[in-house]
BATIDO-455734 format. One record per residue: residue number from 1; residue in three letters; x, y, z of N, C-alpha, C in turn. Coordinates in steps of 0.2 Angstrom, whole numbers, plus 5000, padded with zeros to 4 digits. Example, Ala and Ser with C-alpha at 12.3 -4.5 7.8 and 13.67 -1.06 7.14 Angstrom:
2
(1 ALA (5066 4972 5039) (5062 4978 5039) (5066 4984 5039)),
(2 SER (5064 4989 5035) (5068 4995 5036) (5064 5000 5039)),
***
This chain:
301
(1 UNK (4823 4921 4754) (4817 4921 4750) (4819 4921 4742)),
(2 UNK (4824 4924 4741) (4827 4925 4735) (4830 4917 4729)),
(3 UNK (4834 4910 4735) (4835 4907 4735) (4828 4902 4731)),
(4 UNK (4824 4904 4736) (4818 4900 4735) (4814 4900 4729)),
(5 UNK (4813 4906 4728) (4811 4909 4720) (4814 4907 4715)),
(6 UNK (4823 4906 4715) (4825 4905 4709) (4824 4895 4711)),
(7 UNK (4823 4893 4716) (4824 4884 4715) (4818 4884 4712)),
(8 UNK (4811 4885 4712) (4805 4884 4712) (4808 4886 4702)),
(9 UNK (4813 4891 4702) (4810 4894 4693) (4813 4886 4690)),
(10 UNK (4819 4884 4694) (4822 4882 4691) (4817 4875 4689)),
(11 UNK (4814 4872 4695) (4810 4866 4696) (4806 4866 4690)),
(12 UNK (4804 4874 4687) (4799 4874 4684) (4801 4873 4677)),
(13 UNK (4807 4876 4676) (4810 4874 4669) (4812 4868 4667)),
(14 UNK (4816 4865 4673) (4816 4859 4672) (4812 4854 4669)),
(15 UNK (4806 4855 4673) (4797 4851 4671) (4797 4853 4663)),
(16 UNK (4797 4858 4661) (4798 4862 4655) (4802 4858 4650)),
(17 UNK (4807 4857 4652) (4811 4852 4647) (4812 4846 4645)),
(18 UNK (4808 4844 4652) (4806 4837 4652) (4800 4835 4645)),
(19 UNK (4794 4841 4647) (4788 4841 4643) (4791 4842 4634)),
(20 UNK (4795 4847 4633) (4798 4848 4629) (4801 4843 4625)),
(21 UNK (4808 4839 4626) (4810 4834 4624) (4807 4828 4624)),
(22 UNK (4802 4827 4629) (4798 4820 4626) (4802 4815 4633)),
(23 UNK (4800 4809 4635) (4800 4804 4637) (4803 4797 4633)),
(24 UNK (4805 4792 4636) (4807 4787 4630) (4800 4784 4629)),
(25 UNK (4794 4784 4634) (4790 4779 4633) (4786 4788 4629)),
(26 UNK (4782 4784 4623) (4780 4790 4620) (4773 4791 4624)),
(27 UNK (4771 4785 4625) (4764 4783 4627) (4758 4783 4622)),
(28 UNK (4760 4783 4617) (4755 4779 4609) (4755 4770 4610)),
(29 UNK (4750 4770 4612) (4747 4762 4607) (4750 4760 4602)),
(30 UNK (4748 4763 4598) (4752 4762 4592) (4754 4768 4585)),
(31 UNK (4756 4768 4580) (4758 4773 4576) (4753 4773 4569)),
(32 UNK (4747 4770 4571) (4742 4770 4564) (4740 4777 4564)),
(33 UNK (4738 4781 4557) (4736 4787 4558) (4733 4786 4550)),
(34 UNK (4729 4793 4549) (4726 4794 4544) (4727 4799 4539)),
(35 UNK (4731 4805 4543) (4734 4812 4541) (4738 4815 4547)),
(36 UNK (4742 4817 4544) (4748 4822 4547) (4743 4825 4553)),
(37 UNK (4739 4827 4557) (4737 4829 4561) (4734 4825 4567)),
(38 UNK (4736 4819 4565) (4736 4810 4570) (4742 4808 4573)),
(39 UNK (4749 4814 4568) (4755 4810 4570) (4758 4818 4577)),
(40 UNK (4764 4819 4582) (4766 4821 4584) (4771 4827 4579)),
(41 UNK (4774 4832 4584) (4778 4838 4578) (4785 4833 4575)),
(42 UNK (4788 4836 4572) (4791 4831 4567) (4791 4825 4564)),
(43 UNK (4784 4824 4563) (4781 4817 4561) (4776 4819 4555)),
(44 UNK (4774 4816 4550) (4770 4815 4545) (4768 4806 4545)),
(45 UNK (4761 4810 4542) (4757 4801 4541) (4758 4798 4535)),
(46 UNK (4764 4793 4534) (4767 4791 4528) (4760 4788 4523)),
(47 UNK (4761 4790 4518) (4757 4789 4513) (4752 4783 4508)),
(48 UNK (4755 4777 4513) (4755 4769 4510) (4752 4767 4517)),
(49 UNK (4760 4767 4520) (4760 4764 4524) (4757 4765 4530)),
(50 UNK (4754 4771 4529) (4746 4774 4537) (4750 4772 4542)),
(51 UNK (4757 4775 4544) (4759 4775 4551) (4761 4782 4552)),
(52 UNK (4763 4785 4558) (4767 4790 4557) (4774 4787 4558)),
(53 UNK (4777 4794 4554) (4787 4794 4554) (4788 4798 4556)),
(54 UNK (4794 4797 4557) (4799 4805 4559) (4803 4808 4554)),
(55 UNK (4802 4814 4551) (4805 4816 4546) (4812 4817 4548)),
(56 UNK (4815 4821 4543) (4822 4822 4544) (4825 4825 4539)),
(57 UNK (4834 4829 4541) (4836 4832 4536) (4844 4825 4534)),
(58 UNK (4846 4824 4540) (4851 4820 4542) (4851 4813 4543)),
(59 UNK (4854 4808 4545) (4854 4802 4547) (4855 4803 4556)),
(60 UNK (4857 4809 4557) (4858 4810 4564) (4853 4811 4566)),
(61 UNK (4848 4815 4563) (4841 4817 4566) (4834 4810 4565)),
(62 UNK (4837 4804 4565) (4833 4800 4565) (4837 4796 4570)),
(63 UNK (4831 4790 4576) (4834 4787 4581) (4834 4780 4578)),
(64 UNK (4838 4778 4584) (4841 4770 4583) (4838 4764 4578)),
(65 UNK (4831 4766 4578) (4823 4761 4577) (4824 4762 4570)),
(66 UNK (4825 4767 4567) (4824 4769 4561) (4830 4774 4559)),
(67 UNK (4837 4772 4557) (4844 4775 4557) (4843 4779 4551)),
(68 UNK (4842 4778 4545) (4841 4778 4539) (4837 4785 4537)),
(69 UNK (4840 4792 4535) (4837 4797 4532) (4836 4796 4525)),
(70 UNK (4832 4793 4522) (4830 4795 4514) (4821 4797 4512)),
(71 UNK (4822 4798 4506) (4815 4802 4502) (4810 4796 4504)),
(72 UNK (4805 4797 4505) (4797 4791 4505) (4800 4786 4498)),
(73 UNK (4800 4792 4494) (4799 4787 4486) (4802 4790 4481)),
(74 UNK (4803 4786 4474) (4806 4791 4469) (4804 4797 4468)),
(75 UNK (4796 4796 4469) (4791 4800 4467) (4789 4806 4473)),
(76 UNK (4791 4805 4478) (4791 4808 4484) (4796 4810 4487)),
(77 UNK (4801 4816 4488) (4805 4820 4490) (4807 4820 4499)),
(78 UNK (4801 4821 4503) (4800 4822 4508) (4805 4816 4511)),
(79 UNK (4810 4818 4515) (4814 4812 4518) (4811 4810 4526)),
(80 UNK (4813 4804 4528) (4809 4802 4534) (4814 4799 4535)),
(81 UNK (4813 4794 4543) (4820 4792 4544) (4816 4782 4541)),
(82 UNK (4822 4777 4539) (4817 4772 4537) (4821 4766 4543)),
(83 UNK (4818 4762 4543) (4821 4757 4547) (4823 4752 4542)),
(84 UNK (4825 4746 4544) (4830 4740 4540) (4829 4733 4544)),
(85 UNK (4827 4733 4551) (4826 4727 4553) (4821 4727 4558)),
(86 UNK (4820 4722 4559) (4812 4721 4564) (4815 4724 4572)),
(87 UNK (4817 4719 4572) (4824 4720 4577) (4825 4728 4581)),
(88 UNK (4825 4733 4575) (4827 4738 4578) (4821 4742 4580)),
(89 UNK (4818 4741 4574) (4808 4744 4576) (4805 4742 4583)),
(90 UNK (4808 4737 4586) (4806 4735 4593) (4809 4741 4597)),
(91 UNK (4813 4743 4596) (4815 4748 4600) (4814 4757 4600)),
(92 UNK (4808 4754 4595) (4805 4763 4597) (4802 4765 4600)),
(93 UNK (4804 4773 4604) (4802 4773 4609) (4799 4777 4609)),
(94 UNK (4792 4777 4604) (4787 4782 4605) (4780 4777 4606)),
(95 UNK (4781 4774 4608) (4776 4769 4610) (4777 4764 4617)),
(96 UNK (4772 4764 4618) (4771 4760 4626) (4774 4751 4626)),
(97 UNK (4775 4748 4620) (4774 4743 4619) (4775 4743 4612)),
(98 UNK (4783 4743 4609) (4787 4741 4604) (4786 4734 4601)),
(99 UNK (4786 4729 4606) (4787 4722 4606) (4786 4720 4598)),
(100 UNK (4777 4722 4596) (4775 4721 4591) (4775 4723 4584)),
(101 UNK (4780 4727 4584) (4785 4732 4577) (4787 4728 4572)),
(102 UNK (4785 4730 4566) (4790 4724 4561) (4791 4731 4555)),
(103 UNK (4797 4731 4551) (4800 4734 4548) (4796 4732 4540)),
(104 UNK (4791 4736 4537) (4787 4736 4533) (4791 4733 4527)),
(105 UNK (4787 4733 4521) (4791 4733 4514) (4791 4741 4512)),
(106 UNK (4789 4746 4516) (4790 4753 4515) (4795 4757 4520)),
(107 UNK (4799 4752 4524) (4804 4754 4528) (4802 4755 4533)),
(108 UNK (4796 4756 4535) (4796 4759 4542) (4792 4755 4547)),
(109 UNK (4793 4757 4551) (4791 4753 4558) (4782 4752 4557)),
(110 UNK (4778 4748 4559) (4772 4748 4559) (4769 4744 4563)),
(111 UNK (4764 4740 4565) (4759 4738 4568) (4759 4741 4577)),
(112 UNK (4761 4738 4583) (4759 4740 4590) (4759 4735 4596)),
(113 UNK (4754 4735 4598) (4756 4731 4605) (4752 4724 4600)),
(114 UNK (4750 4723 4596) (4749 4716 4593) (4754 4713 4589)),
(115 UNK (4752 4710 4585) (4757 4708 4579) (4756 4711 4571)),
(116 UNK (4754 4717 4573) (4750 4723 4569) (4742 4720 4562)),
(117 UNK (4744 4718 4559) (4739 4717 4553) (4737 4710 4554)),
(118 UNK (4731 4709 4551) (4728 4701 4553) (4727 4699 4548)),
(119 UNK (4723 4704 4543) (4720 4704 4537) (4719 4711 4534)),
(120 UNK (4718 4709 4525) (4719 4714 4520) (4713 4721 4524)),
(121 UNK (4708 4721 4527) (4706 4729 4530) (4710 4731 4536)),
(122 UNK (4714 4728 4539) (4719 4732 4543) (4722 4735 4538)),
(123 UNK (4723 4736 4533) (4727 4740 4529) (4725 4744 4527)),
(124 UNK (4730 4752 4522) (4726 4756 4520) (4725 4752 4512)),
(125 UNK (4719 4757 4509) (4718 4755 4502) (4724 4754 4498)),
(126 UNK (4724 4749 4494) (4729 4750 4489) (4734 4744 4494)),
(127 UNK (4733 4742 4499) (4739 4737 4504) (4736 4729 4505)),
(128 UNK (4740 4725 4505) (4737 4717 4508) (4742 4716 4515)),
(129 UNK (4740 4712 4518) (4742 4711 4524) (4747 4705 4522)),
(130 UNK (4753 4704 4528) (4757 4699 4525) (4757 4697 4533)),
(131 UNK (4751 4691 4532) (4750 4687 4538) (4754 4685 4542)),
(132 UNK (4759 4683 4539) (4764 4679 4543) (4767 4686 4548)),
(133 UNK (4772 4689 4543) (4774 4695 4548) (4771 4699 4553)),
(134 UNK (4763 4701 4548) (4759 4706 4552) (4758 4714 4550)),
(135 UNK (4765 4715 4543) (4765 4721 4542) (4759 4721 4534)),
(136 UNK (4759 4728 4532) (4758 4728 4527) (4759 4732 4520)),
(137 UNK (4759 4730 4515) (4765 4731 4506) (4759 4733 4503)),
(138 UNK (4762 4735 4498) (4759 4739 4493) (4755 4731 4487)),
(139 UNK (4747 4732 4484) (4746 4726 4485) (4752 4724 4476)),
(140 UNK (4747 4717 4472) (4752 4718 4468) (4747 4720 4463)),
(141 UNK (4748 4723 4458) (4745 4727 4450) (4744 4719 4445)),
(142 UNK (4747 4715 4445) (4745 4708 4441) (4743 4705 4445)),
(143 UNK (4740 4699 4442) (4737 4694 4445) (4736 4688 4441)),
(144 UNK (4733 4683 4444) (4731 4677 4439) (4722 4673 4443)),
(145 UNK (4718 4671 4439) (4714 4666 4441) (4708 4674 4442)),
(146 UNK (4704 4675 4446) (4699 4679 4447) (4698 4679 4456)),
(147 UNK (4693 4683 4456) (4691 4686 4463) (4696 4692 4464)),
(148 UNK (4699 4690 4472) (4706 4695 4475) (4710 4693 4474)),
(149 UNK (4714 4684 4472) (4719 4684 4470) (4723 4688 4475)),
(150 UNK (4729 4691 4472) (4733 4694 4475) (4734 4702 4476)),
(151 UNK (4726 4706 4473) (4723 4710 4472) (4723 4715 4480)),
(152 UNK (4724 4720 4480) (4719 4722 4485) (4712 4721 4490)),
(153 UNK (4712 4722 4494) (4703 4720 4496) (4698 4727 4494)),
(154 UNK (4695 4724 4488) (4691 4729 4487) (4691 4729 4479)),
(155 UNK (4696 4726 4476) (4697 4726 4471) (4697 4718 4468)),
(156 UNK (4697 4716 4458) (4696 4710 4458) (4700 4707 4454)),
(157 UNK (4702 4702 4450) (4707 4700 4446) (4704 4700 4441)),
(158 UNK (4703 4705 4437) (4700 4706 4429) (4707 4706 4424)),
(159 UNK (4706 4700 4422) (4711 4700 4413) (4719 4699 4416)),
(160 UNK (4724 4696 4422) (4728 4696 4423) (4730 4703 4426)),
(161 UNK (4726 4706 4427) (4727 4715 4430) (4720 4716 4436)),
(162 UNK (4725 4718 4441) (4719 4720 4447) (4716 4727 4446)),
(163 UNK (4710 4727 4446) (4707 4732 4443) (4700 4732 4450)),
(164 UNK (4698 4738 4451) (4691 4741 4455) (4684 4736 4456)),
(165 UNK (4683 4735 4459) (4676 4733 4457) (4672 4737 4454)),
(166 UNK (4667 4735 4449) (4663 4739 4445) (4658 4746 4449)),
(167 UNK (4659 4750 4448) (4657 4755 4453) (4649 4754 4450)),
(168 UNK (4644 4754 4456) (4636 4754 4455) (4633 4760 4452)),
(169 UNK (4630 4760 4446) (4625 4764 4444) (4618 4763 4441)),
(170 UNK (4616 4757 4443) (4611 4755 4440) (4606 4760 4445)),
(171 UNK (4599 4759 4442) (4594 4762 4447) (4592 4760 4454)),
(172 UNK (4593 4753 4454) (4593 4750 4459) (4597 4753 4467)),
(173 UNK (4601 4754 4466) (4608 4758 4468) (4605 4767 4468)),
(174 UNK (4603 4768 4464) (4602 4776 4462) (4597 4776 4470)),
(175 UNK (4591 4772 4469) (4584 4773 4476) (4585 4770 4481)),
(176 UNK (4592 4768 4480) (4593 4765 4488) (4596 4769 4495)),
(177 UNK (4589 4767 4499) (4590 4773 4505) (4597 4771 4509)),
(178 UNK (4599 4766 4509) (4606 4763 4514) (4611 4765 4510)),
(179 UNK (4614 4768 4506) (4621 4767 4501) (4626 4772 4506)),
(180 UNK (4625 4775 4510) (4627 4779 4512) (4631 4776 4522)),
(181 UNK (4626 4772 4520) (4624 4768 4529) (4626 4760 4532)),
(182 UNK (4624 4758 4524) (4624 4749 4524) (4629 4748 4519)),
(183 UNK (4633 4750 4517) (4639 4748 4513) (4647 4752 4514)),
(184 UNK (4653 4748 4511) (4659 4752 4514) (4665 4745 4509)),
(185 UNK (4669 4746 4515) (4674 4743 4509) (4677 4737 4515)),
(186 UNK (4673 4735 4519) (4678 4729 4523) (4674 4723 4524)),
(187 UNK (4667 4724 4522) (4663 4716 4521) (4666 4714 4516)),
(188 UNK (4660 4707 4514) (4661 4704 4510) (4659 4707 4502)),
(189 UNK (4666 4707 4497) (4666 4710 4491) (4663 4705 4484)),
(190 UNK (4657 4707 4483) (4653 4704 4478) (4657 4707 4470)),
(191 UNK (4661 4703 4468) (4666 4706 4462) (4663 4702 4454)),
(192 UNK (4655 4698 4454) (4655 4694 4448) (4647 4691 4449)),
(193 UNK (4643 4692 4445) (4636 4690 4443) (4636 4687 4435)),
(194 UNK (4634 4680 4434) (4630 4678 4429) (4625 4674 4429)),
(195 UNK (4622 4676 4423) (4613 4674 4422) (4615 4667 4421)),
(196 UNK (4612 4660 4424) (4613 4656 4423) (4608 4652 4416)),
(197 UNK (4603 4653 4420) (4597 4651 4418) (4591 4655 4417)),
(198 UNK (4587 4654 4412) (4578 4658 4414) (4574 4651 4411)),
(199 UNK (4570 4649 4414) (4564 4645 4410) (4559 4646 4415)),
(200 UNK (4553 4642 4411) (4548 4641 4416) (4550 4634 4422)),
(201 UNK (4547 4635 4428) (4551 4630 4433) (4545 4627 4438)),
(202 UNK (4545 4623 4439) (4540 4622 4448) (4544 4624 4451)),
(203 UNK (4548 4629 4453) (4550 4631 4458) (4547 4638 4459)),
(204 UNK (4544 4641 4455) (4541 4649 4456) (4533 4645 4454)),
(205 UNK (4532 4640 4452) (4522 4638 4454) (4519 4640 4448)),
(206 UNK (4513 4641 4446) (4511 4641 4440) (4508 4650 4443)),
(207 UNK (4507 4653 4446) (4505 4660 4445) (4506 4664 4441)),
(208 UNK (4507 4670 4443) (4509 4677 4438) (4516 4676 4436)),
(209 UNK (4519 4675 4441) (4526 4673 4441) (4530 4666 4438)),
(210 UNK (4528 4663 4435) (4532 4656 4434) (4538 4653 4431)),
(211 UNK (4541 4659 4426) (4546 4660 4428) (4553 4660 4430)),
(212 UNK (4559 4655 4430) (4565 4657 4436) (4570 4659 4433)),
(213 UNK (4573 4665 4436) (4581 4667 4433) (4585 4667 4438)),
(214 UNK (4589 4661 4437) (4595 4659 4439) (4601 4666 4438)),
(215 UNK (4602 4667 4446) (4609 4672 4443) (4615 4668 4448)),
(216 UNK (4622 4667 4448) (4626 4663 4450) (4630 4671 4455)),
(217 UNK (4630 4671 4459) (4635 4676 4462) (4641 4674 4465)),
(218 UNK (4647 4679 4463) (4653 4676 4467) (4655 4683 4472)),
(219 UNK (4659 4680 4477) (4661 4686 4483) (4666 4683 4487)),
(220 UNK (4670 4686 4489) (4676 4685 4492) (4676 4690 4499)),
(221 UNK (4681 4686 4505) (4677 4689 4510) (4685 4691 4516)),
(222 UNK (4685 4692 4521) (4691 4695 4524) (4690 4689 4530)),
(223 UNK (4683 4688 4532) (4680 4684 4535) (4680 4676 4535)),
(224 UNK (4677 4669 4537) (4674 4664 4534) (4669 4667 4532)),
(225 UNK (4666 4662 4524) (4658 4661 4523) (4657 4655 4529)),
(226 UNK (4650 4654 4530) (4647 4648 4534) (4648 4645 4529)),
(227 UNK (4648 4640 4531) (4644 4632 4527) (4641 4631 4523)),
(228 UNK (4636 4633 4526) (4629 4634 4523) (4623 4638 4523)),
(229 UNK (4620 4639 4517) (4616 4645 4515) (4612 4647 4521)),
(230 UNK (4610 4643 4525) (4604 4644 4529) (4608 4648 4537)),
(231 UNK (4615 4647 4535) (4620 4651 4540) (4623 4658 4538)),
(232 UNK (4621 4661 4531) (4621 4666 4527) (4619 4672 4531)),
(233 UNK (4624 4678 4534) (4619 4683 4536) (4621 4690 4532)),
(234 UNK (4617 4696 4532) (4621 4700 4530) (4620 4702 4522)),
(235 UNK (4616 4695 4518) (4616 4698 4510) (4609 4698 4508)),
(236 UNK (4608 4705 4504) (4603 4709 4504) (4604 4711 4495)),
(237 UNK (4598 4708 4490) (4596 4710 4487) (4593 4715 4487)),
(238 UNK (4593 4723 4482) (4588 4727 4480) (4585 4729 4474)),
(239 UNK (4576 4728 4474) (4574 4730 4466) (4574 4737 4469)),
(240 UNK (4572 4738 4460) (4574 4743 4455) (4571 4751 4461)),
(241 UNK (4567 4747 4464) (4562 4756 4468) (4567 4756 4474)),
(242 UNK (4573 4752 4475) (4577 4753 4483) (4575 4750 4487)),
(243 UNK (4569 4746 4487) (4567 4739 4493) (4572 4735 4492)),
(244 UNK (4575 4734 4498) (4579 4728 4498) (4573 4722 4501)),
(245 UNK (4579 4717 4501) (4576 4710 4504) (4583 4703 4504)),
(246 UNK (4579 4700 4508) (4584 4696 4511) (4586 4692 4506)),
(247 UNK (4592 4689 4505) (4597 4686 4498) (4597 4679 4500)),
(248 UNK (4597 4677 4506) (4598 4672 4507) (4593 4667 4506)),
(249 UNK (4586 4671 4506) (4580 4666 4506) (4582 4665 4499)),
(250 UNK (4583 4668 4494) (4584 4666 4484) (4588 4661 4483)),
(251 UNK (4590 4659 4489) (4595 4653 4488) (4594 4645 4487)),
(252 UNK (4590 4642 4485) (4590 4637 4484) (4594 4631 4489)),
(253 UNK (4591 4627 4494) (4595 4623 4496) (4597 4617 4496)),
(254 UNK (4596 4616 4490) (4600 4612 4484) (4607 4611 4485)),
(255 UNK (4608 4605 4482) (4615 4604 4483) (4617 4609 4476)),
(256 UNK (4624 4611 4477) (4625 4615 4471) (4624 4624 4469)),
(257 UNK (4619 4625 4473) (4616 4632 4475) (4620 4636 4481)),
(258 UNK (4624 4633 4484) (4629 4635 4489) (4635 4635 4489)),
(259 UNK (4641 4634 4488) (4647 4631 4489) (4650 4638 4489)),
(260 UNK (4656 4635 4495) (4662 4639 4499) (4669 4636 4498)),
(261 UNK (4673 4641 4495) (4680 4637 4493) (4686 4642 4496)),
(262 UNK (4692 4639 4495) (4697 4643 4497) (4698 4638 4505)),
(263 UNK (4706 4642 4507) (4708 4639 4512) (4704 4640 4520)),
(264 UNK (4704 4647 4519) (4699 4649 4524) (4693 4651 4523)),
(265 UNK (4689 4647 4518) (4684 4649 4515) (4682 4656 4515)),
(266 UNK (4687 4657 4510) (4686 4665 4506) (4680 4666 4503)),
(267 UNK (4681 4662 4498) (4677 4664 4493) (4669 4659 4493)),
(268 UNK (4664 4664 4490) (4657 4661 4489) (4654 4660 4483)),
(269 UNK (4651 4655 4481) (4647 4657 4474) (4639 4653 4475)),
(270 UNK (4637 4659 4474) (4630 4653 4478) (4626 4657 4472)),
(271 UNK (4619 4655 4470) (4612 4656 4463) (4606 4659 4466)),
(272 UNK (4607 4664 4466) (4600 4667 4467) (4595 4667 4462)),
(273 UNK (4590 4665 4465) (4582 4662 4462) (4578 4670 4460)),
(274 UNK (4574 4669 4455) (4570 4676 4457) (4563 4674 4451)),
(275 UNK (4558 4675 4454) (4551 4672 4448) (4551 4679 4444)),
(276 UNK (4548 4676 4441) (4547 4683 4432) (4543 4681 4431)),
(277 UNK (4538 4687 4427) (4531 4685 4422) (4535 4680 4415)),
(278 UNK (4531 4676 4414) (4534 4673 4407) (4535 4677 4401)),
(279 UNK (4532 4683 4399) (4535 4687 4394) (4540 4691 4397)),
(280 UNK (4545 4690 4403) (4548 4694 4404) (4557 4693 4402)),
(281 UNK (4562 4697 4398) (4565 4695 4395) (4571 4699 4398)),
(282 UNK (4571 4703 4403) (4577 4708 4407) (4574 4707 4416)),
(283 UNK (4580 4707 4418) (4581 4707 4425) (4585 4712 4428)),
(284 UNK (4584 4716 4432) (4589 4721 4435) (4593 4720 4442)),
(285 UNK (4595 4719 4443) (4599 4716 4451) (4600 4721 4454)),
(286 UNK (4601 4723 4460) (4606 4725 4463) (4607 4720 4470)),
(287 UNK (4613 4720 4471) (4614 4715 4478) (4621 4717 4482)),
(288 UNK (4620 4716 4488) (4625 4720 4493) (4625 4714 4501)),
(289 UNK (4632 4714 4503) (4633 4712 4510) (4634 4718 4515)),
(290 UNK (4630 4717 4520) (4631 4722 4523) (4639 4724 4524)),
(291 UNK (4641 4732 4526) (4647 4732 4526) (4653 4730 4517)),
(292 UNK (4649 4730 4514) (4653 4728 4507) (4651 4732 4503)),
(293 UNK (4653 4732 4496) (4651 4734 4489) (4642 4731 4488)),
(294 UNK (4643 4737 4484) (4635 4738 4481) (4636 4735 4473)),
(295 UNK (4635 4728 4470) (4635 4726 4462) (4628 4727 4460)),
(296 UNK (4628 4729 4454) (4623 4731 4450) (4623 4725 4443)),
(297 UNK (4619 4721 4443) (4617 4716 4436) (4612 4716 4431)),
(298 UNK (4613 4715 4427) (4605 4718 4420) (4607 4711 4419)),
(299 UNK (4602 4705 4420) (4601 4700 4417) (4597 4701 4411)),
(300 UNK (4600 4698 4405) (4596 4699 4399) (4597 4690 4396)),
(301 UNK (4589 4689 4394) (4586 4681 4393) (4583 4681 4388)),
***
């Protein structure tokens, strides 16, 4: 009976140790995370690169995948283990399916059972995706020409420097019951509005309204734009009381009132139409794609 007792403790210890030391297959998907409370014990959610690591005090205490004990950054102390080759990041065994590992430009192992990042919103803020590999870098602070450029998604190429898009304050924006619901940071990013034109037009009729202000909007996408405007979904003008309305109908389908450029057609710059009383001399904008940034505009005529 005695025999029996200690095999059963021992069966149980054993189990114990197994749970305890871990498995080679971790059984994570993947190592995306968004705080230290996403990653396992001796793990922290590295702070760019939104995977979890393995901390460390030694080179011993970090595995095969990632050999390398040092600090996140000059500016960050905290050491992690880093990795050096794609190669090796394949061979991490806290995941079901290494296959798809690529050794970051932050040294660590990153995407999962795909070929991790597709585009700039698989990344955290502040990162661009680098399509070929899959992994993702810290974005870059200069740039040339406008929109994203080489900018983050979210951000736009203002003056040879990536800089924020314009944060909304207008009233427009202030009464809007969606802001909270119908916007975020992975649609299409409206980064530039100019007044083209104002005159009287047959295009708004001889009414109250006659009229037209011409405003030109540019936007940059993760997405394709269509074609064409009448394939446009998703963009939503609002006046000043927080009514929106549909953006696509102010589009004129005119040749010229639409056009999509860029390799995979990124970028959009299409004129939205709007009638004014003829003494009217200021226009207030606000316009949004769903899932994107909220631009606020004061056309002045």
């Amino acid at each position: 009976m005695q025999l029996r007792k200690m095999t059963l403790m021992l069966a149980v210890l054993g189990s114990m140790s197994m749970v305890l030391t871990g498995c080679p297959d971790g059984g994570r998907e993947d190592l995306n995370c968004t705080a230290d409370t996403d990653c396992v014990a001796d793990e922290i959610c590295h702070p760019t690169a939104k995977v979890c690591v393995q901390t460390c005090s030694i080179g011993d205490d970090c595995p095969e995948s990632s050999k390398t004990c040092e600090a996140i950054s000059a500016s960050n102390s905290t050491k992690i283990c880093k990795c050096s080759t794609d190669a090796l990041c394949q061979r991490d065994e806290r995941i079901s399916d290494a296959s798809g590992l690529k050794c970051s430009a932050d040294k660590v192992c990153t995407g999962g059972t795909t070929s991790g990042c597709t585009k700039d919103t698989d990344c955290a803020s502040g990162q661009v995706c680098n399509t070929t590999t899959g992994t993702c870098s810290a974005a870059s602070t200069t740039c040339s020409g406008e929109g994203k450029a080489t900018c983050a998604y979210g951000q736009y190429c203002n003056s040879n420097t990536c800089a924020a898009v314009p944060a909304p304050t207008c009233e427009n924006y202030q009464n809007f019951p969606g802001k909270t619901t119908e916007l975020g940071n992975t649609g299409p990013i409206i980064f530039k509005a100019v007044r083209t034109s104002a005159a009287l037009d047959s295009f708004c009729g001889t009414g109250a309204t006659p009229k037209r202000v011409k405003v030109t909007v540019s936007a940059y996408s993760s997405t394709q734009f269509p074609t064409t405007k009448d394939q446009l979904n998703g963009l939503f003008y609002v006046q000043v009381a927080g009514t929106k309305l549909d953006g696509a109908s102010t589009i004129s389908s005119s040749a010229g009132n639409y056009t999509v450029t860029g390799t995979n057609r990124e970028r959009a710059d299409f004129v939205m139409s709007f009638c004014v009383a003829e003494s009217s001399d200021t226009l207030s904008l606000g316009v949004y794609f769903t899932g994107g940034n909220f631009f606020c505009y004061q056309a002045n005529y």
